[in-house]
C-alpha positions in Angstrom: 0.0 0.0 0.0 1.3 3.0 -0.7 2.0 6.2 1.6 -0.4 8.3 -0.2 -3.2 5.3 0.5 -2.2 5.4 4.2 -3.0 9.3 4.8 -6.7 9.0 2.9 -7.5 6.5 5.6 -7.0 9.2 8.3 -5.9 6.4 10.9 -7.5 3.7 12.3 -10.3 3.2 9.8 -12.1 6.4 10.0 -12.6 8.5 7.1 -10.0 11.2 6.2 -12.0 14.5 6.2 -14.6 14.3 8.5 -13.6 15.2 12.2 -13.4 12.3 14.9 -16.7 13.1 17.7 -16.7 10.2 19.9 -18.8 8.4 16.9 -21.3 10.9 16.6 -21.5 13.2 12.8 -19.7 16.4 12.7 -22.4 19.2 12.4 -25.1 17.3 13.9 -25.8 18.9 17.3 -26.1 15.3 20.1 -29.7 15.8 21.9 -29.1 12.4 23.9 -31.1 10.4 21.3 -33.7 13.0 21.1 -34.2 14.6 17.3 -33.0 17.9 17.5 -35.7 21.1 16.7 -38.4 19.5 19.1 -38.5 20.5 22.6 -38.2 17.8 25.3 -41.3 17.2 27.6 -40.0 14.1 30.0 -41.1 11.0 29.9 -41.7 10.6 26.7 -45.1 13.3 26.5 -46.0 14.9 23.0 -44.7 19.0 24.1 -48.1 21.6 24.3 -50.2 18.8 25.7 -51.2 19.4 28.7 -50.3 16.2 31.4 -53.5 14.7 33.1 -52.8 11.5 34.2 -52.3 10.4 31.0 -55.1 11.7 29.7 -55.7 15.5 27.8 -57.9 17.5 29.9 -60.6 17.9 27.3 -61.5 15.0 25.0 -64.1 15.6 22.7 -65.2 18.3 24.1 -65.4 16.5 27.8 -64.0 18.0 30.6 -62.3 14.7 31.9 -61.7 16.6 35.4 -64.8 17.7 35.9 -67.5 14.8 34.5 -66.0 12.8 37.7 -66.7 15.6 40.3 -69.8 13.7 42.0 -70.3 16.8 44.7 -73.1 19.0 44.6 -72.6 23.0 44.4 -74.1 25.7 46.1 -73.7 29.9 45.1 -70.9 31.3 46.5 -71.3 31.6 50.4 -68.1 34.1 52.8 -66.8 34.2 49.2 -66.4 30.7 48.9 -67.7 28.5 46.4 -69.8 25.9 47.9 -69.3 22.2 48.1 -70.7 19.2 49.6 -71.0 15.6 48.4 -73.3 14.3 50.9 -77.0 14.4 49.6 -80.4 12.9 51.2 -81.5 9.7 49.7 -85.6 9.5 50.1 -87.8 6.0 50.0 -91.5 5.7 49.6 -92.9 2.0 49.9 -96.5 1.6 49.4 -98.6 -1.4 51.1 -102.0 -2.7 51.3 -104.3 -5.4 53.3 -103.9 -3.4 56.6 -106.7 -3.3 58.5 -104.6 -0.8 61.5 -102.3 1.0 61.2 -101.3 0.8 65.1 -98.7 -2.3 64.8 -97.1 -0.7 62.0 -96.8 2.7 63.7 -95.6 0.8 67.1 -92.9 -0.7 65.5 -91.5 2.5 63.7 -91.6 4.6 66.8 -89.3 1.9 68.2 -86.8 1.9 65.6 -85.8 5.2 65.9 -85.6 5.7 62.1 -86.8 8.9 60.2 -90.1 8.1 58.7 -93.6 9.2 57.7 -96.3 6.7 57.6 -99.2 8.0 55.0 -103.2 6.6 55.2 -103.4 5.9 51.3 -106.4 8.4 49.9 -107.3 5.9 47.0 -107.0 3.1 49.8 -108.7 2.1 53.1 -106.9 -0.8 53.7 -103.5 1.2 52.3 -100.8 3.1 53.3 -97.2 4.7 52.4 -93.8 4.4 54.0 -91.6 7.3 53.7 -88.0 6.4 54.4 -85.1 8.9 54.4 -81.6 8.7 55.2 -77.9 9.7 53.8 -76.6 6.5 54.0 -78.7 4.2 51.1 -77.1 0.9 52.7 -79.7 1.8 55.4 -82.5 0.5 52.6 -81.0 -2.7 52.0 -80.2 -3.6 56.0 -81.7 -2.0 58.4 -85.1 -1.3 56.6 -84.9 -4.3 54.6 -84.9 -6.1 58.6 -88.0 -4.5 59.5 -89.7 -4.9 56.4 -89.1 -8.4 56.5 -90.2 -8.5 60.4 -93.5 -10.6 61.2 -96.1 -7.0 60.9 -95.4 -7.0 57.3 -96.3 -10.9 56.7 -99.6 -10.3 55.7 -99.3 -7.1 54.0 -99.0 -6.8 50.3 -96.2 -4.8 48.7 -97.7 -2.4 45.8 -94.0 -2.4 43.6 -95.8 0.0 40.9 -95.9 2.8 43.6 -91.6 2.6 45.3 -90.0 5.5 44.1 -86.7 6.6 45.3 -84.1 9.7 44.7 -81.6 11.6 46.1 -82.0 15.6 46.8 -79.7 17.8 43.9 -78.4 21.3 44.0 -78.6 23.6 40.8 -75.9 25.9 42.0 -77.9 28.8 42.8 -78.4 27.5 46.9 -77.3 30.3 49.4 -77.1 27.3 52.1 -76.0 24.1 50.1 -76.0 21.8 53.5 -79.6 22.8 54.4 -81.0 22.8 50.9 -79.9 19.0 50.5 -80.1 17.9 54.2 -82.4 19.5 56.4 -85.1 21.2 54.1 -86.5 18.2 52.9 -86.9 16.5 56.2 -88.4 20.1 57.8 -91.0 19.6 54.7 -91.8 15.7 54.9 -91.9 16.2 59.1 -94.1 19.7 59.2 -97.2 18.2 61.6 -98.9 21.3 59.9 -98.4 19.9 56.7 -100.3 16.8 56.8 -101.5 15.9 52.7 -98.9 14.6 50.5 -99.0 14.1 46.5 -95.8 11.8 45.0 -95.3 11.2 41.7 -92.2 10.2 39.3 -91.5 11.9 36.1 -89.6 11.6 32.9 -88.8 14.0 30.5 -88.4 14.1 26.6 -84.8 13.8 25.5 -85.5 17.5 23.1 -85.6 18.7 26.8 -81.4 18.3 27.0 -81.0 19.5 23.5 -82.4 23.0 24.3 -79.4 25.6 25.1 -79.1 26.6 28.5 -80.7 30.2 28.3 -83.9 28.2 26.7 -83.9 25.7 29.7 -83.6 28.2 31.9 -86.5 30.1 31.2 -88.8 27.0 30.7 -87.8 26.1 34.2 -88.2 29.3 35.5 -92.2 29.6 34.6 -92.5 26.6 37.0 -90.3 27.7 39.8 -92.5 31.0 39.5 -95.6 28.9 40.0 -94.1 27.0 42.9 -92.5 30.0 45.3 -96.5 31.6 44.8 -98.1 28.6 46.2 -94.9 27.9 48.8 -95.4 31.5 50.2 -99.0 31.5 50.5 -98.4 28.1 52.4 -100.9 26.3 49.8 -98.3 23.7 48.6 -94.6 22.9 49.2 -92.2 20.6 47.5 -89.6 17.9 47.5 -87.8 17.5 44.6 -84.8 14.7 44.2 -83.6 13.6 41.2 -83.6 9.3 40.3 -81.8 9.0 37.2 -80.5 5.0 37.8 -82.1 4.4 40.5 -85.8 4.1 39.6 -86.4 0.8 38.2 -88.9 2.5 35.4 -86.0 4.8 34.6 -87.9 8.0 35.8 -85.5 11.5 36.3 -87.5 12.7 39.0 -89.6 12.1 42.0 -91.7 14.8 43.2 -93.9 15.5 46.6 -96.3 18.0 46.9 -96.9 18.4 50.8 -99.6 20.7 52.4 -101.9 21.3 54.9 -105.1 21.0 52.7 -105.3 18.6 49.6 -107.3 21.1 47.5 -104.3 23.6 46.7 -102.2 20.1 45.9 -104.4 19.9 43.4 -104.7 22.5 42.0 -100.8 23.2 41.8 -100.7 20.5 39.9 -103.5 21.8 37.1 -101.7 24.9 37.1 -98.7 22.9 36.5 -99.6 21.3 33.5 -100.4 24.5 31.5 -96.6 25.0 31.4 -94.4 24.8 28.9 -92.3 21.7 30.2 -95.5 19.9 31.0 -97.4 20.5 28.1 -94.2 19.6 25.7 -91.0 18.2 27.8 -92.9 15.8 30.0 -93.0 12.4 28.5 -94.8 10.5 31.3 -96.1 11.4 34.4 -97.4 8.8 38.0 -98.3 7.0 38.8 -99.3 9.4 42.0 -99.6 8.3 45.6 -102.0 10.2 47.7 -101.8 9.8 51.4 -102.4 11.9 54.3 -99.2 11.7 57.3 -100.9 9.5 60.6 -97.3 9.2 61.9 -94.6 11.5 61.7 -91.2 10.3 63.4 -89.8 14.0 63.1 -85.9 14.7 62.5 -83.6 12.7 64.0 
């Protein structure tokens, strides 16, 4: 070989020419594997997306955060927005073949458990169980015990009439706690307030297609209705919302509770001529009438 030969090579097999650089190209700026021009993130994340878990933030237009938030929310109260996931889960079990009501009266008063016992109107040998409680395990022990205790043997269970739901804020609430946990009870325990009227409802789907300044207003016509009878005392309400948990796949349970039955009544005529009724409601009922013999009051 000759000497000429020898100098091309540049020593010990590496190109004469190019510059030596640990085996990396002249020119070519080392980014430790990483291509150069793209910004590096850590662990391996796509740079100006967000980090979530592993997950973007908004998919599809879903707010993954906040879809899993479960608690309820209240207006703003000592500039603080309220929160609370605790909520008031309410049962109403309807019987017949009961020629007293004393037995079944004894035996709640005993328990200790919140309850309203209701003479069925439509009935003479009926009557309505009003549990409530924040705790729904309490449905399937300790009620399901005294349901299943020797004073119910010869009752018959009316299935077509159990409704259960669970109170909701709307975010508006000046007193989020009291609104889900106390003003239902104050309203189902009132000894004034004896006449009750529940009923499930379900609403059309074109309900949730309607923007939220058109819902609003729809609702509002009925929340107008509602505060004049509330504060002439002809008719109050408990409203709690049973999406997957009512077994005819109802979105609300409502009670209309009153001293007179009359005004319950008519609340509900007056009702009907609005907008939601007359076009949103899909079904309505069936309704439970009953008048409260037994109140256990707040526990």
């Amino acid at each position: 070989m000759s000497e000429n030969e020898n100098d091309d090579k540049g020593g010990g097999g590496h190109p004469a020419g190019i510059p030596k650089t640990g085996g990396h190209p002249a020119g070519i700026p080392k980014t430790g594997g990483h291509p150069a021009g793209i910004p590096k993130t850590g662990g391996g994340h796509p740079a100006g997306i967000p980090k979530t878990g592993g997950m973007p933030t908004v998919v599809a237009g879903i707010n993954m955060e906040t879809i899993t938030d479960t608690s309820e929310k209240g207006a703003v109260k000592d500039g603080e927005p309220q929160s609370l996931d605790n909520r008031l889960y309410v049962h109403l079990q309807v019987y017949t073949g009961c020629n007293d009501l004393k037995p079944i009266i004894e035996l709640f008063e005993k328990s200790g458990i919140e309850a309203v016992i209701y003479a069925n109107a439509n009935d003479p040998k009926g009557f309505g169980l009003l549990t409530m409680t924040e705790t729904p395990e309490f449905f399937t022990d300790t009620l399901r015990d005294l349901l299943n205790s020797k004073k119910f043997n010869n009752l018959t269970h009316l299935p077509e009439y159990t409704m259960m739901g669970r109170t909701y804020a709307i975010g508006h609430e000046p007193d989020l706690e009291d609104w889900l946990l106390r003003k239902p009870r104050r309203t189902a325990m009132n000894d004034k307030w004896k006449w009750a009227v529940w009923y499930p409802l379900r609403r059309k789907g074109e309900f949730a297609l309607l923007d939220r300044k058109t819902q609003g207003e729809i609702l509002m016509e009925h929340g107008i209705i509602g505060r004049a009878f509330g504060s002439a005392d002809l008719g109050h309400d408990i409203r709690l919302l049973c999406p997957g948990i009512d077994k005819n796949d109802n979105d609300f349970v409502i009670a209309l509770i009153g001293a007179e039955l009359t005004p319950l009544s008519i609340l509900v005529e007056t009702m009907r001529k609005t907008k939601q009724t007359s076009t949103y409601i899909q079904e309505m009922g069936p309704f439970f009438i009953g008048r409260a013999v037994w109140q256990s009051g707040i526990k």
